[in-house]
N, C-alpha and C positions, 0 to 999 in steps of 0.2 A: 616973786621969786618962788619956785616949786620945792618943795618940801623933799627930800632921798628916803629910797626905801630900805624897812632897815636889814639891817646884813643879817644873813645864816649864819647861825655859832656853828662852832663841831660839838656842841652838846646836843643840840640839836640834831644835826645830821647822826648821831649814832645813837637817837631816842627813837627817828624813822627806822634805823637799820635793824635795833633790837624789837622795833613792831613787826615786821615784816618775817623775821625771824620766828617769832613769835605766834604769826600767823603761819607760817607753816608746817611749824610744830603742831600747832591745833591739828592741822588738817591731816598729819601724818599720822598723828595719835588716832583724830577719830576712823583715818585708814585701816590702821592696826586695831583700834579697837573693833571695826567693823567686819576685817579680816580673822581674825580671832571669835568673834560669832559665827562666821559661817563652817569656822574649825571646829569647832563645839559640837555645830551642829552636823556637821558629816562624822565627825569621830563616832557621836550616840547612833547615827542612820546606821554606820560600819557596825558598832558594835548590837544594835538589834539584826544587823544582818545576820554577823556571824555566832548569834546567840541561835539563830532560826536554823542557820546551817548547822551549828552542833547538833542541835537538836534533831536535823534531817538526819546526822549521819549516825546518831547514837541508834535512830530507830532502824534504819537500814543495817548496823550491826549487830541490833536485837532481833532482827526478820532475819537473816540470814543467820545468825546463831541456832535461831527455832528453828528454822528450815534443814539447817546442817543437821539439827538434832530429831527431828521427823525423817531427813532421807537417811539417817542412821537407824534408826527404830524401821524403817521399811526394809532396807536391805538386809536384816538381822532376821528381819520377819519371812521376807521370800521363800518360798519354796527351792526356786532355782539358784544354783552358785552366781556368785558373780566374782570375776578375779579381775586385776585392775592390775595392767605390766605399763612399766615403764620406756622408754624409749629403747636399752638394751633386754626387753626381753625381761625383767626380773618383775618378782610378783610383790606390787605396793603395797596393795590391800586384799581380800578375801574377806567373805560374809561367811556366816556359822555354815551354811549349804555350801558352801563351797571349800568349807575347813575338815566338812564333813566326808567329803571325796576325796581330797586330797594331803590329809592329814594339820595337824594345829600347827606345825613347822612350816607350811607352804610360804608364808611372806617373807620376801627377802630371798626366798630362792630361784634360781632360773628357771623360765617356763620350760624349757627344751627336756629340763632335770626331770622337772614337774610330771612331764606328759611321758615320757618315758620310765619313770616308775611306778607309773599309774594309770597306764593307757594303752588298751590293745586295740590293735585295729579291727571296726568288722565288715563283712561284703558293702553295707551301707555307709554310701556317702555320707561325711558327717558327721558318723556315730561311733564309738567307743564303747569297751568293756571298761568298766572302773572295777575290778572286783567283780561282785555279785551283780552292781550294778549296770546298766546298758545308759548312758548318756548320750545327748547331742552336743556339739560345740556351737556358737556361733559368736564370730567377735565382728569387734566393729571401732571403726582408727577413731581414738580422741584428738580433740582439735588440737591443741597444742603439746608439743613435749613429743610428740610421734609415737607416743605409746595406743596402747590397746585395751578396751576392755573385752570381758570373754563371760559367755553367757551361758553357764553349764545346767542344761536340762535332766533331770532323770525320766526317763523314755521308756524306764522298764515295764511299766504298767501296759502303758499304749503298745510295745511292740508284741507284749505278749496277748494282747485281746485283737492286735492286727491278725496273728497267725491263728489263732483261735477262729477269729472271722472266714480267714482263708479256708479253714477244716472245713467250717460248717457249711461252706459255698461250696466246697467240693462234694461233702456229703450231701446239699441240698441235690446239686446237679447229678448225682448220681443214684437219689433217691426218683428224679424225674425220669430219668434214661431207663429206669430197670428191667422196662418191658422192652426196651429195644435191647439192650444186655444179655436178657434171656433170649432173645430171638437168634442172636448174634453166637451164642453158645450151643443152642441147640442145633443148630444147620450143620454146623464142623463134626460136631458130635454124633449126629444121625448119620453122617458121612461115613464115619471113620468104625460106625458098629456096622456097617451097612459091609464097608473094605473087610473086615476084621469076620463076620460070617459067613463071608466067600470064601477064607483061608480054612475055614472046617470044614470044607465037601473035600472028601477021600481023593476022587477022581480028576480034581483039581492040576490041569500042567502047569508043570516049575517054573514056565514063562509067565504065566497069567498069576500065578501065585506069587512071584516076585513083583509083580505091577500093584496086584491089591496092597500087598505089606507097601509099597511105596508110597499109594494116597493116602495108605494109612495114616503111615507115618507123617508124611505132608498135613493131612487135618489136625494129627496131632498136635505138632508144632503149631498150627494158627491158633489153637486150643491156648497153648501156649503161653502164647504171644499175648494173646487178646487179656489171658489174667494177669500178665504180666505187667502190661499195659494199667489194666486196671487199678489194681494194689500199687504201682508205681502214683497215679492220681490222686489215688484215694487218700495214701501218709503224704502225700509230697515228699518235694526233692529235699533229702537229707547234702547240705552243703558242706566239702570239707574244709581245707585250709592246705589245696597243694600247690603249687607253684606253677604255674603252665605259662610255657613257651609258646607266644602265639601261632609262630608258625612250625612248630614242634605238631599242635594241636588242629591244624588245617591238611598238613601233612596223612596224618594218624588217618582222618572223617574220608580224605581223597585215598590213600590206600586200601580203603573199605569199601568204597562204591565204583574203584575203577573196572573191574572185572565187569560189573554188571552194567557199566554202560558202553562199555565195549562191544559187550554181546547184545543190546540194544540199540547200537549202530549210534549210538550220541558222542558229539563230540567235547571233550572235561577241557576246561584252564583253570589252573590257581595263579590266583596276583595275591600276591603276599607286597604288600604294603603299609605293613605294624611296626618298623624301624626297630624290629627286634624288642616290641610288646611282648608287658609279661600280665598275665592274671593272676589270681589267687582266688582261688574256689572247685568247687569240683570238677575233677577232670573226666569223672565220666560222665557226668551230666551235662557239658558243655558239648564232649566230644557225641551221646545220642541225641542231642537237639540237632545238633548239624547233620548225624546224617538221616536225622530223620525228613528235616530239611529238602537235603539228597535225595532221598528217595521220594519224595512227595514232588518233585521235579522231573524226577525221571518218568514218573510215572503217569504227568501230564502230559509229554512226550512219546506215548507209541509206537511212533513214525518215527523215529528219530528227530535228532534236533543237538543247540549246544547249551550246554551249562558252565556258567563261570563259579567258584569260589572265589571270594578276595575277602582281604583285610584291610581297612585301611586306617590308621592315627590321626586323631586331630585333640591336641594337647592332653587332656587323661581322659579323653575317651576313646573307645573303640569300637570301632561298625563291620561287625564280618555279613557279608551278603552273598545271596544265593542266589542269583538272577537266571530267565532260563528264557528261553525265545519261542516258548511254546503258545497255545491258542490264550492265554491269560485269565483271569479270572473276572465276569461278571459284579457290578453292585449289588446285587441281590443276594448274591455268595459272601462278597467280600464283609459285608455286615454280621456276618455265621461263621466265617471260617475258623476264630479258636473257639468256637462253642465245644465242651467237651460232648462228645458222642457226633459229631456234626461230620457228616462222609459223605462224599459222591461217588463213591467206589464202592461196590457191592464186596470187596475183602477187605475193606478198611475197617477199622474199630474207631473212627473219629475221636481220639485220645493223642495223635503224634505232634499234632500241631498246640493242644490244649498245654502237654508236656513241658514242650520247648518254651513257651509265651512263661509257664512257670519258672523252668529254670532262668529263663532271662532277670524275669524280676526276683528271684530270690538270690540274684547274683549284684540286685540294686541297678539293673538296667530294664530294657524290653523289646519286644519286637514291633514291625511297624509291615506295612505291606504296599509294594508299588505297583499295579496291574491297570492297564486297560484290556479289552474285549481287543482278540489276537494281535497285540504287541508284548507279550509275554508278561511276564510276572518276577518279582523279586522282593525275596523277604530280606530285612535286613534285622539284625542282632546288636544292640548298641550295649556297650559295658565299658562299666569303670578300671581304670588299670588300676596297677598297682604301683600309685608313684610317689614322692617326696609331696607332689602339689598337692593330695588326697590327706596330709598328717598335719597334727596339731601343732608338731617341733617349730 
């Protein structure tokens, strides 16, 4: 007879259930436990990070602190201003140079203010009277905020050792020329004693006496002329400050030369295309470049032929040209032609072109010259107007 197996209690079954239990617990704990170290261990990784990062960023606002405080010690130190507008135009900052121009109140005030109680314009592109002083402007757009900074030069040194320069290049060239100067002097001159000792013979007729007094007077006047010419080189062009209407001023040079191209069988046009251009500079120095211009065409021209004047605008500049369709001028010319004293013409004083090339640039422009060997010739005249694009406002 087989023996029965013996029975599960429920003390039993719930000794299994609290092992298992029990066993899970271990497992969860040493889950947690082990989850728990690896949190330890990233918290310290995070916090030596972010100890490294402090660390980066204390020195980056210790470098740029210094830095801040270096480009303060430079800008204090410059020679040249420097003003610093914001996006309407008002002034942020200024450096001692530039407090020095435009007084210790300039920050916080409108540039427009600024430059209009402190800023006269002159012939030069660019450049301003501050006072006593002659400055350049130049700005240039900050990247963000649309503001400007403004870069104010004192120029007075340099423009007065430019024009110093210019003397002494006039005086040099006219210490080279002298012996042609005196040759140039003496021919009119021997001419005109020559006229002049004809009119004292007693027996002399009223007809022949009136013809000597006339070449007389004729050599006179090249006499004239030629010192005119001269002493006009010699100081340069005295620039003023008047107003000129472009085509007021093209007008003026063609009612000067019309007669005498009339009578020279040439035929004149003005194209006036300045959209009612104004200038500001001398008006007589503008008005004898041009017709000296004029006549320095006409005079290519023997035979007759035509001469244009025009004006033309292209945003603040202005180009007046002289064009003629006469035999044109050579390379070998065109490398001499404003040399002062420099003539093809046995009664020229090679000063009218030298003249004009001056007036041009003392007006902040110049001339330029287009010729080939017979398709004529044209000088043109480039200058600054006088307009809002030109100002500092």
């Amino acid at each position: 007879m087989s023996q029965a197996a013996p029975a599960i209690t429920d003390t039993d079954s719930k000794t299994a259930e609290l092992q298992r239990a029990f066993d899970v617990f271990n497992q969860v704990s040493a889950e947690l436990t082990q989850a728990y170290g690896a949190l330890q261990g990233r918290v310290t990784s995070l916090t030596e990070e972010l100890a490294v990062a402090n660390g980066e960023l204390r020195r980056q606002f210790e470098e740029k602190e210094a830095l801040s405080e270096r480009l303060s010690l430079l800008l204090n130190a410059l020679p040249a201003g420097v003003v610093v507008l914001d996006g309407t135009a008002r002034v942020t900052e200024a450096n001692p140079a530039a407090r020095a121009v435009f007084g210790d109140d300039v920050v916080g005030a409108h540039w427009g203010d600024v430059a209009r109680a402190h800023l006269e314009p002159t012939l030069a592109v660019g450049e301003w009277l501050a006072g006593e002083r002659r400055v350049s402007v130049a700005e240039s757009a900050l990247a963000a905020g649309g503001g400007k900074i403004l870069l104010v030069h004192d120029v007075t040194a340099a423009h007065g050792m430019k024009a110093e320069l210019e003397r002494h290049q006039r005086l040099a060239a006219m210490g080279e020329m002298a012996a042609s100067l005196a040759h140039q002097l003496r021919t009119p001159l021997a001419a005109a004693l020559l006229y002049t000792g004809n009119l004292g013979k007693p027996d002399l007729p009223a007809e022949s006496r009136g013809k000597f007094a006339d070449k007389a007077t004729g050599q006179l006047r090249r006499l004239e002329r030629l010192i005119q010419d001269v002493l006009l080189f010699a100081r340069g062009e005295s620039i003023g400050r008047d107003v000129i209407a472009v085509g007021e001023l093209l007008a003026e040079a063609a009612h000067t030369v019309e007669p005498l191209l009339r009578e020279g069988g040439i035929a004149f046009e003005v194209a006036d295309r300045s959209q009612g251009a104004v200038l500001v500079g001398g008006r007589k120095a503008l008005y004898g470049a041009l017709v000296s211009l004029l006549e320095n065409a006409m005079q290519a021209m023997p035979g007759g032929g035509k001469i244009c004047l025009s004006a033309c605008r292209s945003g603040d500049q202005l180009a007046i040209a002289v064009r003629d369709n006469g035999p044109g001028i050579g390379p070998e010319l065109r490398e001499r032609i404003f040399e002062p004293f420099f003539t093809t013409r046995g009664l020229g004083t090679g000063l009218g072109l030298a003249i004009a090339l001056g007036v041009a640039r003392a007006h902040g422009g110049g001339i330029a010259l287009h010729s080939e060997p017979g398709a004529g010739a044209e000088f043109v005249i480039t200058l600054p107007l006088a307009s809002e694009e030109n100002s500092p406002l």
